[in-house]
C-alpha positions in Angstrom: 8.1 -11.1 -17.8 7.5 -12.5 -13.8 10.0 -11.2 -11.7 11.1 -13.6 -8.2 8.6 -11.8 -6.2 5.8 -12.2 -9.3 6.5 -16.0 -9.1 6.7 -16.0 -5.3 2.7 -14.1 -5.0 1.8 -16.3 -8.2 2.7 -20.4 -6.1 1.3 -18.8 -2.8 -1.9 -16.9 -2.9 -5.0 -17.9 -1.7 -8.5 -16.9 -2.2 -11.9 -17.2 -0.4 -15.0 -17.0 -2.1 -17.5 -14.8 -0.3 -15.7 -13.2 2.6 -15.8 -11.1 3.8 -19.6 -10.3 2.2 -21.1 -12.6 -0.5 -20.2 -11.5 -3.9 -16.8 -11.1 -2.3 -13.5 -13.1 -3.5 -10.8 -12.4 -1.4 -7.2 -12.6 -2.5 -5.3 -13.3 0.5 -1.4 -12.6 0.8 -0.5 -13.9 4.2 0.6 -17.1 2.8 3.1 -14.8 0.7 4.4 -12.9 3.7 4.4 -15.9 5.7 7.2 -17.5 3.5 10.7 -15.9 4.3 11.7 -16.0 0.3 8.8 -14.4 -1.2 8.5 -11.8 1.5 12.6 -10.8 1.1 11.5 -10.8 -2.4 8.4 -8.7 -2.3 10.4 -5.8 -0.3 13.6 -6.1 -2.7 11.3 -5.5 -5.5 9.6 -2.9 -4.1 12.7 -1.2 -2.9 14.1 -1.4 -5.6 11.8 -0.6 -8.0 11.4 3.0 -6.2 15.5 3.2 -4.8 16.2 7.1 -4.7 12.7 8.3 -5.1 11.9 8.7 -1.2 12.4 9.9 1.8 10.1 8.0 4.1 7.1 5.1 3.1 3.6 5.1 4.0 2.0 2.2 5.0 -1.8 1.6 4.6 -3.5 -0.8 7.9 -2.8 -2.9 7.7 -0.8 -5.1 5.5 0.5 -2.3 4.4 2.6 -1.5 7.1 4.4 -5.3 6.5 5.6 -3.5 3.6 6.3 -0.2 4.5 8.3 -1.3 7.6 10.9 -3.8 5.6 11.2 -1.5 2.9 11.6 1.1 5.0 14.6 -0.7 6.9 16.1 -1.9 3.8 16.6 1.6 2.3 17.3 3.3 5.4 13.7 5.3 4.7 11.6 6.7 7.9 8.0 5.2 8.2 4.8 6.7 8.9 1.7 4.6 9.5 -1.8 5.6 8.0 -4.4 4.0 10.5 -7.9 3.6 10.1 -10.0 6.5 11.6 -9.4 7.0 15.6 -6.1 5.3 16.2 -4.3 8.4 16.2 -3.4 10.5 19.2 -2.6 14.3 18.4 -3.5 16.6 15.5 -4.7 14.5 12.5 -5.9 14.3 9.1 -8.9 12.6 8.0 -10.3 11.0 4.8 -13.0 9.4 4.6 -13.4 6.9 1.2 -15.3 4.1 -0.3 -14.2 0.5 -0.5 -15.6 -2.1 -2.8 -18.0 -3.4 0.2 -18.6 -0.5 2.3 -17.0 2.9 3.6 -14.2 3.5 6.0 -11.9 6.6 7.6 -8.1 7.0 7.3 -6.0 9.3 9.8 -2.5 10.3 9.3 -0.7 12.4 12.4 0.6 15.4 10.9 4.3 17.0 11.4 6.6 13.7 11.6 8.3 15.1 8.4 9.7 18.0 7.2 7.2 19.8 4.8 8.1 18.6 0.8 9.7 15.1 2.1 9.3 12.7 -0.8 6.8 9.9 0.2 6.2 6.3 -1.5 3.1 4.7 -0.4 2.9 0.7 0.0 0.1 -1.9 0.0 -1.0 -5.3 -0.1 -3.9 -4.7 -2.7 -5.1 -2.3 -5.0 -8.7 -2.6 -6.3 -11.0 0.0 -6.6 -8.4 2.2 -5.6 -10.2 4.0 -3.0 -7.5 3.2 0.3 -5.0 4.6 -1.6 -6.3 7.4 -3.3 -7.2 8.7 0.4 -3.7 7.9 1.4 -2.7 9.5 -1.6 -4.3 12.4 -0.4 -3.6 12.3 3.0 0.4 12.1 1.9 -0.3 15.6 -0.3 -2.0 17.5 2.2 0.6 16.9 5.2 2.9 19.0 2.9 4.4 16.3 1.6 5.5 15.1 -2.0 3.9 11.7 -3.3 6.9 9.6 -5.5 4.9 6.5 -5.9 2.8 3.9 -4.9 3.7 -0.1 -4.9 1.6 -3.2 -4.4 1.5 -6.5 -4.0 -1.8 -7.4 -6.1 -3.7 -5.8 -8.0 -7.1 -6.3 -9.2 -7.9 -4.8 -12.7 -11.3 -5.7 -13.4 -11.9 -3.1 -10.6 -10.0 -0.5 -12.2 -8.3 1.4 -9.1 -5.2 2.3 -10.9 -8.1 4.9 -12.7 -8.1 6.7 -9.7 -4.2 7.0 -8.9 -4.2 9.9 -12.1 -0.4 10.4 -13.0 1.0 8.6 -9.9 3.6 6.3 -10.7 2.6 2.7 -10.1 4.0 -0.3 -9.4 2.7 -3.9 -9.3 4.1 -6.7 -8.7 0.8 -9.1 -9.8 -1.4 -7.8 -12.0 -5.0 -10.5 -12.0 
């Protein structure tokens, strides 16, 4: 059954054939965030769905840290950003991953949490699931706990939730 926010991604998203390569269909959800409604009801699903279960939210650059902000406020939740490779000053972790049209590098700073601090990671899209499986990663070796992982979209011909193993999902759009 569509929940508010399901209804909200549903009216507003757009695509674009062929961007950013050829063969490419992009889902874009800046529409979605652009409209006051369906963003309050984007982060009140997502904070609700996982209300209890963390102690601080990861957002992914860069959409994800829309997300991961708002939720963040509304549950009175700290925030850490996960950047693409370089961004970061100080001591660091790396992963390096593949995406659906090339590779790339995530960084997380280490030691802004207490070691075993309970961590939900947020996103605008999952698809092949490689983004957040390195963030997933990157979450586990800081020393912290992984509770979750929400999106906004998800793509299931591209079968990325394969590579999330055991970690509980949620999506708001399943296409």
């Amino acid at each position: 059954m569509p929940t508010p926010a399901a209804d909200h991604v549903t009216a507003l998203l757009a695509s674009y054939q062929d961007f950013p390569e050829t063969g490419i269909l992009f889902r874009d959800l800046n529409p979605v965030f652009a409209d006051a409604l369906a963003f309050r009801a984007l982060i009140d699903e997502l904070a609700g769905r996982f209300a209890g279960q963390f102690d601080a939210v990861a957002g992914i650059e860069a959409r994800g840290f829309l997300l991961a902000a708002a939720v963040g406020y509304a549950a009175g939740a700290a925030v850490l950003a996960v950047r693409k490779g370089g961004k970061l000053p100080g001591s660091v972790l790396s992963e390096n991953y593949d995406l659906e049209y090339g590779s790339a590098c995530l960084e997380l700073e280490i030691g802004q949490l207490p070691e075993g601090s309970r961590v939900l990671v947020l996103d605008d899209v999952l698809a092949t699931g490689g983004t957040i499986a390195a963030t997933s990663r990157l979450v586990r070796r800081a020393g912290y706990r992984l509770t979750g992982v929400g999106v906004v979209l998800e793509l299931t011909e591209l079968l990325g939730r394969d590579r999330l193993g055991t970690t509980p999902l949620h999506t708001i759009v399943a296409l």
